[in-house]
N, C-alpha and C positions, 0 to 999 in steps of 0.2 A: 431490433437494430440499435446498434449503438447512436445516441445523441451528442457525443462530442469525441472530435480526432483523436489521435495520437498525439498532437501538438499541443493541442490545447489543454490534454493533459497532464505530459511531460509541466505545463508551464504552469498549470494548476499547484502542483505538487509542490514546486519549486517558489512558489508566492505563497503557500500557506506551512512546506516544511514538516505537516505532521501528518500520517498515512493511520487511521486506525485500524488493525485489523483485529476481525471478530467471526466468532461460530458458535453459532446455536441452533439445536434444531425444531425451534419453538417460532413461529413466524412473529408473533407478537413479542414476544421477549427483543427479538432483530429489529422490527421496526420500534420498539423502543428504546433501544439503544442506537439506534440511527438516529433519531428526531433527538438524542441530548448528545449527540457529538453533532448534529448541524446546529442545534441551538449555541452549541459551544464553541464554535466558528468554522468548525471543519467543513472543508467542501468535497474532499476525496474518501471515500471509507472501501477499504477491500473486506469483501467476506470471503472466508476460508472454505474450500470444499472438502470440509474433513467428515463428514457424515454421509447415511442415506439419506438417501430425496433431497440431498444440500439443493440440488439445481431448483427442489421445486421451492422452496423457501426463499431463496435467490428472484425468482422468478414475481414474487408477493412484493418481495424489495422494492423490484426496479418499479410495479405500476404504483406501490406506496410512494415512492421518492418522486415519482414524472408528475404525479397527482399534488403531493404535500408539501415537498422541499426539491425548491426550483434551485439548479446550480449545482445540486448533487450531484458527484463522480460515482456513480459505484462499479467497480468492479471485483474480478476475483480471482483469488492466490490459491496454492495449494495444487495448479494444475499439473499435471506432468506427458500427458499427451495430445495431440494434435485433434482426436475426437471429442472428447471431454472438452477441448478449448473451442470447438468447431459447435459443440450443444450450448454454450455459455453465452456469445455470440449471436448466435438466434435469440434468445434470452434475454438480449438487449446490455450485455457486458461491455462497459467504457474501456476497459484494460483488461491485462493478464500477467497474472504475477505466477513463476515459476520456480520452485527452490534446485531446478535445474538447466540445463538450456540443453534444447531440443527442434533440431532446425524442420521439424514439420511442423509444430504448433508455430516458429516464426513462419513461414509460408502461410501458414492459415489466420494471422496475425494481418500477416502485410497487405493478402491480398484486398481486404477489406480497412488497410490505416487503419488499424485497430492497436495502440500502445502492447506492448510485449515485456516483461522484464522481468527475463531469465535469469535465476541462481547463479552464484559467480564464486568460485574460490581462489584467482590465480586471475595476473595478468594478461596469461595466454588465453584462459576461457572469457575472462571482458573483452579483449579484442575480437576473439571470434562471435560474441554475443551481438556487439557492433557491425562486425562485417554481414549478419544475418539481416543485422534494421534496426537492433533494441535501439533506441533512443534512451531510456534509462536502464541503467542495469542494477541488481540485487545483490547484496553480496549475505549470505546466510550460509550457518548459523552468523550475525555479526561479529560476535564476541570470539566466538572459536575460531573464524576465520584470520582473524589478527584484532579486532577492534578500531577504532580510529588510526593508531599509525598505521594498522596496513592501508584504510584508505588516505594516507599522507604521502606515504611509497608511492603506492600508485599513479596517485597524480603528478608526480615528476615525470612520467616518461607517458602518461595519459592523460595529460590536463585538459582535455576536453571531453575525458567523459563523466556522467551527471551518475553518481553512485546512490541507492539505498537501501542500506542496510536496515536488518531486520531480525532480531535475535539479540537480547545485552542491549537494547538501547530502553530507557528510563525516561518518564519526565521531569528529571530535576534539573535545574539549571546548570549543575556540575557537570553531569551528562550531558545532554543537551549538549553544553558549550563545548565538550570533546570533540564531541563526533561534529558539528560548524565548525569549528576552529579548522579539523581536519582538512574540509570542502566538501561534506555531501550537499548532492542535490535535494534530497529531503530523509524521513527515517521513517521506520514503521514500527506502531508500537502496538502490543496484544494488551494480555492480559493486566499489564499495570495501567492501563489505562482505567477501567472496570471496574470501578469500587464496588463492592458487598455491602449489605448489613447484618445483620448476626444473626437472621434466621437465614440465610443464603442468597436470598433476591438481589438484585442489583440498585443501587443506588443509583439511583438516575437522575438527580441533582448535581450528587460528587460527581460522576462520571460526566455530566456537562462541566462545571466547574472543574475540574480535572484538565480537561482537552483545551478551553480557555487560555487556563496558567498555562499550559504548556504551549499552546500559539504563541501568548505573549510572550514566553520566554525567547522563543523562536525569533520574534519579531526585533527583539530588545537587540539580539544576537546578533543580527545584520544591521545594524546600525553602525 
């Protein structure tokens, strides 16, 4: 069972700004790369359900995070139907990130205040994404979709709703400062996040330090 609302999430996101998402389907690789993006200030991390047995790997997460790192968000993207969002859930999933919108996974969302935020390409499907519940919505690919002006547009004739993008967004302050400047509500970022070393393993220092700058950048921004 999920340990924090839809609210408290939505507001989570929006106080730290930076969404990591990440897949692997190595459990220990995940929770080490969990434990250097919470060292690194992060409180929200979505894992992607792009593999087999993603749920049961997911599942290690959540009694690693409830055990280890207290204030942990996790939840999980990549879903695209109402069952699959319905197994996630049980699993103890704080959100649901969708690169579509699919008004059975919001029913199965809502009926437990469970945050929902469904893919977006168009005015017309944020608005409808909102009349379902999302309190935040996705807009993916970001880049393809328009990048920061399209969510500039948007917000004149929707400025109450809380956008994140996901696809094209970067940690560098040039970046960053677009897509803020624009008005999202927070961004999500994959693989740049992730530093390597040159035999392939992950760096897990850079990658804390990575998520850091990139808070701070965040923070510098709202000021």
């Amino acid at each position: 069972m999920a340990q924090y609302s839809r609210i408290a999430v939505a507001e989570q996101m929006k106080a730290t700004g930076i969404v990591p998402v990440f897949y692997h389907a190595d459990v220990q690789t995940c929770k080490d790369i969990l434990k250097a993006c919470y060292d690194g200030g992060a409180r929200i991390f979505e894992f992607t359900n792009r593999g087999d047995f993603a749920h049961e790997v997911f599942a290690e997460l959540v009694k690693y995070a409830t055990k280890e790192l207290p204030g942990m968000m996790l939840g999980v993207g990549s879903v695209i139907d109402a069952g699959t969002t319905a197994l996630y859930l049980q699993l103890g999933a704080n959100f649901i990130v969708s690169p579509l919108i699919n008004a059975e996974m919001a029913k199965t969302c809502n009926r437990r205040k469970i945050a929902w935020m469904p893919g977006c390409g168009s005015v017309t499907e944020i608005n409808y994404a909102e009349e379902l519940g999302a309190e935040v919505v996705k807009i993916f690919p970001g880049s393809q979709v328009g990048g920061p002006s399209f969510v500039k547009a948007v917000k004149g004739p929707l400025p109450w709703s809380s956008i994140m993008p996901t696809g094209g967004v970067s940690p560098t302050e040039e970046n960053l400062k677009e897509w803020f400047s624009a008005g999202v509500h927070c961004v999500g970022i994959g693989s740049k996040l992730f530093q390597k070393k040159e035999d392939g393993s992950f760096d897990l220092k850079k990658v804390e330090e990575k998520v850091q700058e990139a808070l701070q950048i965040v923070e510098s921004l709202k000021k």
